[in-house]
MMTF fields as JSON, N, C-alpha, C and O atoms, coordinates in Angstrom:
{
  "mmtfVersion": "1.0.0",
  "mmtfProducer": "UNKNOWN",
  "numBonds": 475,
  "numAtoms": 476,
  "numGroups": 119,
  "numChains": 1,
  "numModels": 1,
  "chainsPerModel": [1],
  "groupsPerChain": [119],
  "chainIdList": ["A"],
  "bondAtomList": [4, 2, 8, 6, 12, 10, 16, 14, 20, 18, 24, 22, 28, 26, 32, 30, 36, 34, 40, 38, 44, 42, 48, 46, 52, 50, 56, 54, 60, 58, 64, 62, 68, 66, 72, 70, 76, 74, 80, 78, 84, 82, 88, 86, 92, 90, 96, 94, 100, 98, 104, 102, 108, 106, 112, 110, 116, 114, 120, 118, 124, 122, 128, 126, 132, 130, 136, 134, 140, 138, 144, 142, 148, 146, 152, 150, 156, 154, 160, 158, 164, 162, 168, 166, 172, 170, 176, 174, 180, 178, 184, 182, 188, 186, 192, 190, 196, 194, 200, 198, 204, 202, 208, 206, 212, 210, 216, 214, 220, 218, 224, 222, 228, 226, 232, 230, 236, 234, 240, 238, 244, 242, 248, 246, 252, 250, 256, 254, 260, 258, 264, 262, 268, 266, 272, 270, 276, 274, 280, 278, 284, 282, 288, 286, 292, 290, 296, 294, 300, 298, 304, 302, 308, 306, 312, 310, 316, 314, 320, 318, 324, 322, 328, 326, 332, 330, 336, 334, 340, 338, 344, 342, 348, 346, 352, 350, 356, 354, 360, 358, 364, 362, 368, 366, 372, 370, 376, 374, 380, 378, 384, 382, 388, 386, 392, 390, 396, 394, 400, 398, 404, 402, 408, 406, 412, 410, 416, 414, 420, 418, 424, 422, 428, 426, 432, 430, 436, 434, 440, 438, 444, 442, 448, 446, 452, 450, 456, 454, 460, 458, 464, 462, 468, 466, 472, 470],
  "bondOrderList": [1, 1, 1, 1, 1, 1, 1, 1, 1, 1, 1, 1, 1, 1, 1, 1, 1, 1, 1, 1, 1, 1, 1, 1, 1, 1, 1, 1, 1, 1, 1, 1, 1, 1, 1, 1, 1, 1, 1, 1, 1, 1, 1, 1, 1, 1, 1, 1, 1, 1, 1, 1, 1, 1, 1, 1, 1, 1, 1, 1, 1, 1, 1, 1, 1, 1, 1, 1, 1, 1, 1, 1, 1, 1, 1, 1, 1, 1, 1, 1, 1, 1, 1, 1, 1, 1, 1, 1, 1, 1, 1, 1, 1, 1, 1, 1, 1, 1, 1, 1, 1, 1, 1, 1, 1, 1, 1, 1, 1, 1, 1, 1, 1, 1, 1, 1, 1, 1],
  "groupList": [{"groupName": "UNK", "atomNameList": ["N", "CA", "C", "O"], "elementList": ["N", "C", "C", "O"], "formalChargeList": [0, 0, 0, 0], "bondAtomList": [1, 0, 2, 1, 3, 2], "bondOrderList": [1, 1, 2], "singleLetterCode": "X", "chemCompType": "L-PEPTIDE LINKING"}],
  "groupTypeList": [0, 0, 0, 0, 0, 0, 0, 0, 0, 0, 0, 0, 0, 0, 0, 0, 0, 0, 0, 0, 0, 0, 0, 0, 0, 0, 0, 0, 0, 0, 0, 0, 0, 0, 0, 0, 0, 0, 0, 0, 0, 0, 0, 0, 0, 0, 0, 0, 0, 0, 0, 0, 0, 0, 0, 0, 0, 0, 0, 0, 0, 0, 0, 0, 0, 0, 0, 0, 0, 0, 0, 0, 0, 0, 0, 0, 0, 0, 0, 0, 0, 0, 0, 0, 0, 0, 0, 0, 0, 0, 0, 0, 0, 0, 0, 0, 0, 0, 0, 0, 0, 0, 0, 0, 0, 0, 0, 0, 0, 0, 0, 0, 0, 0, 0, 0, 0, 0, 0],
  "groupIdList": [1, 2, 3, 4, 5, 6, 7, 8, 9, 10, 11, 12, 13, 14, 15, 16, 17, 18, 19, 20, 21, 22, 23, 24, 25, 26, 27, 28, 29, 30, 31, 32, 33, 34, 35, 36, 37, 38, 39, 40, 41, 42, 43, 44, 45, 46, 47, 48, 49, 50, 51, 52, 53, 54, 55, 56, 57, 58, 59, 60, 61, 62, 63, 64, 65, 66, 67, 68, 69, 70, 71, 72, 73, 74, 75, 76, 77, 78, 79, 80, 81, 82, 83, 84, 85, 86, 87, 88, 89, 90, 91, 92, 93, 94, 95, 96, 97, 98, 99, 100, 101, 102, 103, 104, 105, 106, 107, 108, 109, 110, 111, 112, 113, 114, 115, 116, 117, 118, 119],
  "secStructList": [7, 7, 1, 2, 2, 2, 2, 2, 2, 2, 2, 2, 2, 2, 2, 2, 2, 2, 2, 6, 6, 6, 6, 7, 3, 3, 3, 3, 3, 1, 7, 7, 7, 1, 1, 7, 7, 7, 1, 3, 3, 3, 3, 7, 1, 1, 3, 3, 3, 3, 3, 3, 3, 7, 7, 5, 1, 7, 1, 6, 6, 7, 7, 4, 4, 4, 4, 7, 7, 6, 6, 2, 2, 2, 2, 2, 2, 2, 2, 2, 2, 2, 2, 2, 2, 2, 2, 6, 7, 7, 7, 3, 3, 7, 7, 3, 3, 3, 3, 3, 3, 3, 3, 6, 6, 3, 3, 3, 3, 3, 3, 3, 1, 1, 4, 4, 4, 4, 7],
  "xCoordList": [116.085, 116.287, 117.456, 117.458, 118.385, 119.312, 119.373, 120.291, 118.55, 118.492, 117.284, 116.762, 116.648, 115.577, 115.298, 114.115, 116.266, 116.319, 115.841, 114.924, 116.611, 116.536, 114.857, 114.205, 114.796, 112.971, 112.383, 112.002, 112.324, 111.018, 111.227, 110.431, 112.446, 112.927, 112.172, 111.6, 112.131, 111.083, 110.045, 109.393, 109.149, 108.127, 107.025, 105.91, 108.352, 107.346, 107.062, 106.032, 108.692, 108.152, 106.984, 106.258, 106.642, 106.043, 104.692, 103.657, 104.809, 103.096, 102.961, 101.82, 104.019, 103.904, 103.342, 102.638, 103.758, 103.246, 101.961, 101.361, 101.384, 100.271, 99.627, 98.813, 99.674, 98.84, 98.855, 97.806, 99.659, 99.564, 98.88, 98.588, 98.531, 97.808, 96.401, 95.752, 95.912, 94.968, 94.443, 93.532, 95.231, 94.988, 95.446, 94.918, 96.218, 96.914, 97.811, 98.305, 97.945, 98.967, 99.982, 99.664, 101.349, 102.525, 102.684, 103.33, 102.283, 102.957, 104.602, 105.479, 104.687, 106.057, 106.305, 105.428, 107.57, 107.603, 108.699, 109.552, 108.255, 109.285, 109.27, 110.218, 108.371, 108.402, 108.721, 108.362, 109.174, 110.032, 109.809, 110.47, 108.929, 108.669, 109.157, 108.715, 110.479, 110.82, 110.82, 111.543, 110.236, 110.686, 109.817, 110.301, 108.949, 107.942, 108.702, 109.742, 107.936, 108.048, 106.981, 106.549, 106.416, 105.383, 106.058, 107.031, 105.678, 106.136, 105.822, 106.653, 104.149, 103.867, 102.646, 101.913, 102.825, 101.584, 101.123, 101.917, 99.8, 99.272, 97.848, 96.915, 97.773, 96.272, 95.335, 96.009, 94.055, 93.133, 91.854, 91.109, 91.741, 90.306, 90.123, 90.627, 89.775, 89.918, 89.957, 89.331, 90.962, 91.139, 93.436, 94.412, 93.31, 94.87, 95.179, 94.681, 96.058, 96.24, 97.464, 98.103, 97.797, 98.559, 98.982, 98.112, 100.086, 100.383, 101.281, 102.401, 101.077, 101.792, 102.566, 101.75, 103.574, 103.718, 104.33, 105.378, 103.68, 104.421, 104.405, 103.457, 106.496, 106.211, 107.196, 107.995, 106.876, 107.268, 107.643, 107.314, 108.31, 108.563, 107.698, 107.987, 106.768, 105.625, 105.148, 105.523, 103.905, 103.041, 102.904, 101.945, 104.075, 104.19, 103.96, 103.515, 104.262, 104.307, 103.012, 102.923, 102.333, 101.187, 100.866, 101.881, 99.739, 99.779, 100.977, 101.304, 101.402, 102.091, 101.106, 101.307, 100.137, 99.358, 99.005, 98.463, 99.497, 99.375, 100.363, 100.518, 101.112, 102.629, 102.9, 103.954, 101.218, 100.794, 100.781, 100.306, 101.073, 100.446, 100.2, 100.234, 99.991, 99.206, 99.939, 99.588, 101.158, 102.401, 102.555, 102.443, 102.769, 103.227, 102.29, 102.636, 100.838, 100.037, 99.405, 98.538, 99.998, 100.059, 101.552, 101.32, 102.207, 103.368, 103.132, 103.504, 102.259, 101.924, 101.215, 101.57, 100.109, 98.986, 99.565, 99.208, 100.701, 101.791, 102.657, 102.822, 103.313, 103.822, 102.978, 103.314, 101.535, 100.854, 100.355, 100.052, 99.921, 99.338, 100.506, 100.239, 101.846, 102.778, 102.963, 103.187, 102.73, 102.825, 101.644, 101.899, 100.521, 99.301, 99.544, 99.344, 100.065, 100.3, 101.368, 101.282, 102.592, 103.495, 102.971, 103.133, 102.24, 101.923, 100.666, 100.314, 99.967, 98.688, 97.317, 96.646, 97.205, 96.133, 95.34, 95.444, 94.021, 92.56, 92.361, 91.546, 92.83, 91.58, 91.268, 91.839, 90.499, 90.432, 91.432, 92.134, 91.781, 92.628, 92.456, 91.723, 93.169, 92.849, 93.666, 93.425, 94.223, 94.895, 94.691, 93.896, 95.969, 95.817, 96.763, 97.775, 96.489, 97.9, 97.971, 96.959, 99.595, 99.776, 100.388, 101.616, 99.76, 100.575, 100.814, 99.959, 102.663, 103.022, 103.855, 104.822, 103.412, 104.112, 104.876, 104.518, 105.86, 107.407, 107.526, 108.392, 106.715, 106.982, 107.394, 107.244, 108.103, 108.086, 108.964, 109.357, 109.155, 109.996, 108.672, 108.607, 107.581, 106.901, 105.843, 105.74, 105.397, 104.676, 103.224, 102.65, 102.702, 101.348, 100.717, 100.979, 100.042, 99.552, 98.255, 97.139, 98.326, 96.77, 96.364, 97.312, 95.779, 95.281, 94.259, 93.036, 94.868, 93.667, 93.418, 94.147, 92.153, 91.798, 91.067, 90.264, 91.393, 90.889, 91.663, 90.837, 92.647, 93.124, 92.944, 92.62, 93.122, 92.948, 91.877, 92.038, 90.716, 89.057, 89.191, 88.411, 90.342, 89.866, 90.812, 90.963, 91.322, 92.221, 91.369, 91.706],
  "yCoordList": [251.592, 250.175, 249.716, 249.997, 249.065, 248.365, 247.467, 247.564, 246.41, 245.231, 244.508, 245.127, 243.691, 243.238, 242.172, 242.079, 241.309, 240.247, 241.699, 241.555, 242.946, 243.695, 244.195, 244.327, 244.358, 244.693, 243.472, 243.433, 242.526, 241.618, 241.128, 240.801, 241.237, 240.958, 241.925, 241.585, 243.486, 244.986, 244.708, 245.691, 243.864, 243.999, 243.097, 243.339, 241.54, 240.803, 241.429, 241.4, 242.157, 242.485, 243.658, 243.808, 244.33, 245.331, 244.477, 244.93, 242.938, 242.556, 242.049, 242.027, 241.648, 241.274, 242.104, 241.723, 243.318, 244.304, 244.773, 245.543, 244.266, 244.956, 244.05, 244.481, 242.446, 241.59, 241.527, 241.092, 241.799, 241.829, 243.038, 243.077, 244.206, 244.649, 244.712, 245.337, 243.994, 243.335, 242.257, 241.515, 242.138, 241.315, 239.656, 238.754, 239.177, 237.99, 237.86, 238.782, 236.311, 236.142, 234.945, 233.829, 235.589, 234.614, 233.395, 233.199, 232.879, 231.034, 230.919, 230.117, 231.734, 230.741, 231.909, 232.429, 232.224, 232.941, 232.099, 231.419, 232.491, 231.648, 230.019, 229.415, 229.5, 228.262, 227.499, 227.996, 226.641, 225.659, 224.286, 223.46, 223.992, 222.548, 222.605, 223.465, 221.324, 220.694, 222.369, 223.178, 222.767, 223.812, 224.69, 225.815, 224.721, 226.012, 226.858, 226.495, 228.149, 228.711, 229.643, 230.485, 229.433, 230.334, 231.616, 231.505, 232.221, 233.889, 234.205, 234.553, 233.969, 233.889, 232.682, 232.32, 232.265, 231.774, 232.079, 232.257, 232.382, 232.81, 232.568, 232.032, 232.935, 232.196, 233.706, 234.657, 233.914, 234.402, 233.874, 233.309, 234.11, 232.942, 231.744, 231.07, 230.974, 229.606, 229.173, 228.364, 230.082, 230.064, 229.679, 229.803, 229.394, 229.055, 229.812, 229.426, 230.943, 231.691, 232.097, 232.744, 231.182, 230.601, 232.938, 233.492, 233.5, 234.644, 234.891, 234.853, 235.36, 235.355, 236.909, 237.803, 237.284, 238.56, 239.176, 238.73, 239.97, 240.572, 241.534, 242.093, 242.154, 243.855, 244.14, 243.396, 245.062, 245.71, 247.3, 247.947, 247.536, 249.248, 249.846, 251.023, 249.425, 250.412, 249.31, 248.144, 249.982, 248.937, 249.169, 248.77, 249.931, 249.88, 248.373, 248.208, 247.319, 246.334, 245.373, 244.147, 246.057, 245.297, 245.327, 245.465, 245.244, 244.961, 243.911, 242.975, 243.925, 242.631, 240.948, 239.913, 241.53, 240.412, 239.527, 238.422, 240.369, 239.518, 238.962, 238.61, 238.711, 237.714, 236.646, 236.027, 236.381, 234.984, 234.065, 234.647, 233.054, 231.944, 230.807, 230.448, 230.321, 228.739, 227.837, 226.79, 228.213, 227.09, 227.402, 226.568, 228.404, 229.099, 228.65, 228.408, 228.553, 228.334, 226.89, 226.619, 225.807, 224.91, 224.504, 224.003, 224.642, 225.154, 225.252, 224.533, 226.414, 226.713, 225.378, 224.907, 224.735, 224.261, 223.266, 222.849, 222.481, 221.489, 221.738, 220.812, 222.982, 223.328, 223.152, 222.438, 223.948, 223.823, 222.97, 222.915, 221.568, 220.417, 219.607, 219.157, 219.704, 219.299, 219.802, 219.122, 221.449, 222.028, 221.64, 221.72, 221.276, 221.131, 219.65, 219.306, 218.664, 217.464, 217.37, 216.414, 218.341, 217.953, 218.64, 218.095, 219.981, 220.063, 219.687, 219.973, 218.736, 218.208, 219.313, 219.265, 220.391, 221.358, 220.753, 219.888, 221.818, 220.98, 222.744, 223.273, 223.251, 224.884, 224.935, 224.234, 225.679, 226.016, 226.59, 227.277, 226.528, 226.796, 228.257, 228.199, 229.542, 230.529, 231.144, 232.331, 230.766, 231.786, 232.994, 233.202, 234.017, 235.587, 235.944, 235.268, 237.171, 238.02, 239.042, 239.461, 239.917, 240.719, 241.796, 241.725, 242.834, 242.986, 244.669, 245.468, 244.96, 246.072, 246.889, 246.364, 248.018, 248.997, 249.771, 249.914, 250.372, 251.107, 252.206, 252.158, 253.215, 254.33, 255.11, 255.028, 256.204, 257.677, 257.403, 258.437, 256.547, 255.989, 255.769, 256.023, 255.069, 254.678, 253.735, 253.515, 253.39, 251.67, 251.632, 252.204, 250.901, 250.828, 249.689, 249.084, 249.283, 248.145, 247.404, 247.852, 246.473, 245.728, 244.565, 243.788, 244.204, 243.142, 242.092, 242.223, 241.098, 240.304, 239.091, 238.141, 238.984, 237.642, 236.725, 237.122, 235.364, 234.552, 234.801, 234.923, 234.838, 235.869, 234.33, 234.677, 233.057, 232.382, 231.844, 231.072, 232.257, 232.43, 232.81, 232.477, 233.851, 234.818, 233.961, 234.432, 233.02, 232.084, 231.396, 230.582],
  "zCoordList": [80.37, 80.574, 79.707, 78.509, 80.228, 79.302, 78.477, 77.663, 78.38, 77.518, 77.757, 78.685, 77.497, 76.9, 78.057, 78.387, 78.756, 80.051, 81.253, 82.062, 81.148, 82.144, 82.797, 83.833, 80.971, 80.77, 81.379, 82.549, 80.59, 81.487, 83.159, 84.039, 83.107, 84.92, 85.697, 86.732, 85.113, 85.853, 85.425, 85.778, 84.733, 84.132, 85.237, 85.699, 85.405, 86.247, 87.744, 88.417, 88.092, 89.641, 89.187, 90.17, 88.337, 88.438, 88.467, 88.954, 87.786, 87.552, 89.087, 89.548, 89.898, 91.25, 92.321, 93.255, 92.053, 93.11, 92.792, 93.543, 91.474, 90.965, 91.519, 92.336, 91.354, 92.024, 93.266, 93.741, 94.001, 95.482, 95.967, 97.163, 95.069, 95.441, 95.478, 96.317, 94.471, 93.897, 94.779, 94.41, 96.381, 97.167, 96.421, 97.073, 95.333, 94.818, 96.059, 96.708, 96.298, 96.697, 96.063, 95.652, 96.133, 95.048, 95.702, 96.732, 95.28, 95.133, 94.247, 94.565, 93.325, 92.505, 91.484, 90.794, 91.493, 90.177, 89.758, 90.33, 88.065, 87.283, 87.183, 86.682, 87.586, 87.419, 86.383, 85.316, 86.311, 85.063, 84.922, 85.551, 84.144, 83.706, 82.324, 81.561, 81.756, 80.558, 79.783, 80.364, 78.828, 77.827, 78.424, 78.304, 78.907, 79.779, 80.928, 81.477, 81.212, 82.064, 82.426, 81.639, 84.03, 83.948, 84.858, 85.605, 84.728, 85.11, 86.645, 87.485, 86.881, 88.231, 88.108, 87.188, 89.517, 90.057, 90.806, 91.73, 91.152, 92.228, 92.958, 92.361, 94.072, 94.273, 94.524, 94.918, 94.344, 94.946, 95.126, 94.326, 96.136, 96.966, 96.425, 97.323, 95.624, 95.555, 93.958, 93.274, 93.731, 92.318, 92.021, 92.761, 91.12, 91.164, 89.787, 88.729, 89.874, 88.538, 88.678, 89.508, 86.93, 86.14, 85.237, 84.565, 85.494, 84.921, 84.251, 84.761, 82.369, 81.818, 81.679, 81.905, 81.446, 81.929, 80.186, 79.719, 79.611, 78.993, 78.461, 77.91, 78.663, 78.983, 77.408, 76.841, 77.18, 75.689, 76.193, 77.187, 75.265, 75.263, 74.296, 74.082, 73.671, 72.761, 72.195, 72.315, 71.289, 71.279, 69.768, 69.107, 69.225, 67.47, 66.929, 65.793, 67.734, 66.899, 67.487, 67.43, 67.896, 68.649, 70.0, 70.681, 70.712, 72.158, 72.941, 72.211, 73.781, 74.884, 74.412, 73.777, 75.133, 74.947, 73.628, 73.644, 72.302, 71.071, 70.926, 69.757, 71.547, 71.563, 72.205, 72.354, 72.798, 73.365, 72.182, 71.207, 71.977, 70.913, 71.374, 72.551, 70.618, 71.006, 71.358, 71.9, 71.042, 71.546, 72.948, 73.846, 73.08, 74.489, 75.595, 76.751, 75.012, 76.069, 76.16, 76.99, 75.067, 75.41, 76.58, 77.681, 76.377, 77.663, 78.595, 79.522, 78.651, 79.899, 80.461, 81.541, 79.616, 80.65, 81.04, 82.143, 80.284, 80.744, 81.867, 82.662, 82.088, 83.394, 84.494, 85.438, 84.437, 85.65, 85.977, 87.169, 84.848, 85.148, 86.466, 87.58, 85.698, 86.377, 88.158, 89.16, 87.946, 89.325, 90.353, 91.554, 89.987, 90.693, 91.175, 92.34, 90.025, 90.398, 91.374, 92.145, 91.542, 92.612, 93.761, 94.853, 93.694, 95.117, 95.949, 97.093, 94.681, 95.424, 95.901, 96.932, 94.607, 94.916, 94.065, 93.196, 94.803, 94.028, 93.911, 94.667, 93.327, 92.925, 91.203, 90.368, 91.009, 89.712, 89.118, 89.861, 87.84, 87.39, 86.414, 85.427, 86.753, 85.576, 84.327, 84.109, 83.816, 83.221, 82.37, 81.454, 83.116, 82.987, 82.188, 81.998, 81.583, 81.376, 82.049, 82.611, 82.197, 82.858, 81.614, 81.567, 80.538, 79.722, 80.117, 80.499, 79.824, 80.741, 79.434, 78.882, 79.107, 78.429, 79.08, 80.25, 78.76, 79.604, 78.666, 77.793, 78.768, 78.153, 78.823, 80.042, 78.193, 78.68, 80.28, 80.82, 80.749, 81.988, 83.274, 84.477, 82.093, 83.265, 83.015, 81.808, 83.399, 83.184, 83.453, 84.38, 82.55, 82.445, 82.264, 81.224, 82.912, 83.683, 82.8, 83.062, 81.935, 81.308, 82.296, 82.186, 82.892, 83.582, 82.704, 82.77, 81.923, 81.249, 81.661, 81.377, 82.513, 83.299, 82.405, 81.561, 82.633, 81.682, 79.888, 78.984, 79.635, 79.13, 77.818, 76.682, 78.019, 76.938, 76.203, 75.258, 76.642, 76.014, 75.198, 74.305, 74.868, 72.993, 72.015, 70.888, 72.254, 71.194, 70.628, 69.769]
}
């Protein structure tokens, strides 16, 4: 991989194809409200999930997923409040992580649903 934009750009399509196989289907990637950005949105059965994606090259400095913080995911819930309000959905709301290691030239997949319960 060349640079660090290159990495998370392969990281999200990789969390995309993982959820679509997972039967997800994409609503929005990259979405952008004021200083937020959510990575994916997506729906499965009558749920609306909010996906944070993050991919690392080793996990010397911790899991993906410990690089969530509390700022970030106040962010988040501000983006999606915003997105639900412009497109007029009524589902539940979930947020996930998608956290993806790139070792060895190949990728490995964490799926953490409900992923902001352990904060």
């Amino acid at each position: 991989m060349a640079d660090h934009y290159e990495l998370g750009k392969k990281g999200e399509q990789v969390a995309c194809d993982f959820l679509l196989e997972k039967g997800y289907e994409i609503l929005s990637r990259n979405y952008h409200f004021q200083k937020a950005e959510i990575d994916i949105i997506a729906q499965v059965k009558e749920l609306l999930v909010v996906v944070e994606v993050k991919t690392r090259t080793s996990v010397y400095y911790g899991n993906p997923q410990d690089f969530v913080n509390e700022k970030k995911i106040k962010l988040l819930v501000k983006a999606i409040n915003k997105y639900v309000d412009d497109n007029d959905i009524d589902l539940e709301i979930r947020f996930d992580i998608v956290a993806i290691v790139f070792e060895k030239n190949k990728f490995s997949v964490e799926h953490i649903e409900d992923a902001f319960l352990h904060f």
